[in-house]
N, C-alpha and C positions, 0 to 999 in steps of 0.2 A: 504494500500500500504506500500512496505517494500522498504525504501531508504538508502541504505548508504551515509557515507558523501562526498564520491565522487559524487554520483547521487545529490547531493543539489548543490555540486559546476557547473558539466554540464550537469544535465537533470533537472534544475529549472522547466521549461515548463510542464514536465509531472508531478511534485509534484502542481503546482498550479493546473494542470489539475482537479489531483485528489481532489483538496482541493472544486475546484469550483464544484465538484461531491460530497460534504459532506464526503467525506475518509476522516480516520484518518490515516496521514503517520507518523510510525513509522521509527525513528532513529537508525540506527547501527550502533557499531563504531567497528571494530573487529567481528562482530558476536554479539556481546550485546545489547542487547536493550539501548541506552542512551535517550530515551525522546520520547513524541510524539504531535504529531503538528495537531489539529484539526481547522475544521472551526469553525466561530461564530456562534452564535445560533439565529436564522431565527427572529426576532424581526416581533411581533403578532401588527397589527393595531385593535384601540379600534375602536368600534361606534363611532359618532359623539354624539349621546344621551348621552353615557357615561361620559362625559367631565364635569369637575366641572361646567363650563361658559355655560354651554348650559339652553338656555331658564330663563338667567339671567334677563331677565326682569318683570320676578312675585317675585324677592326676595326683601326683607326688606330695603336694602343698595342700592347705587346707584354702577354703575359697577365702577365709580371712587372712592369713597370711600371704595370698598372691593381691588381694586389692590391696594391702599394706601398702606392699609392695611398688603395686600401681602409681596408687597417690602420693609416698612418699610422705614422710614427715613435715611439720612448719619449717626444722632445718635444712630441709633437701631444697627448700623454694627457692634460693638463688642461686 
């Protein structure tokens, strides 16, 4: 979709329209391309198998002792 910057000030509606459509709307200002405004990129869901914690209970450590771990103490902060 091609927007001038009139069209962002009042036809906002149709550029999220298009945004929520995955378009990438391009910016005019005079005729010139100055920019272009896409959506975000569709964030992918892992397995739950995938997950480090899964089926943490055949591992060597205990789950409180590996988020210790993890998080580290107030002194490990800098």
């Amino acid at each position: 979709m091609n927007a001038s910057v009139i069209d962002l000030r009042y036809k906002m509606n149709d550029v999220l329209k298009a945004l929520d459509r995955n378009e990438d709307v391009t910016i005019l200002y005079h005729g010139k391309v100055k920019g272009v405004i896409s959506s975000p990129a569709q964030t992918v869901s892992k397995k739950i198998t995938e997950h480090a914690f899964f089926n943490m209970s055949n591992a060597e450590e205990s789950v409180d002792e590996k988020m210790s771990q993890l998080r580290g103490g107030r002194f490990n902060a800098l």
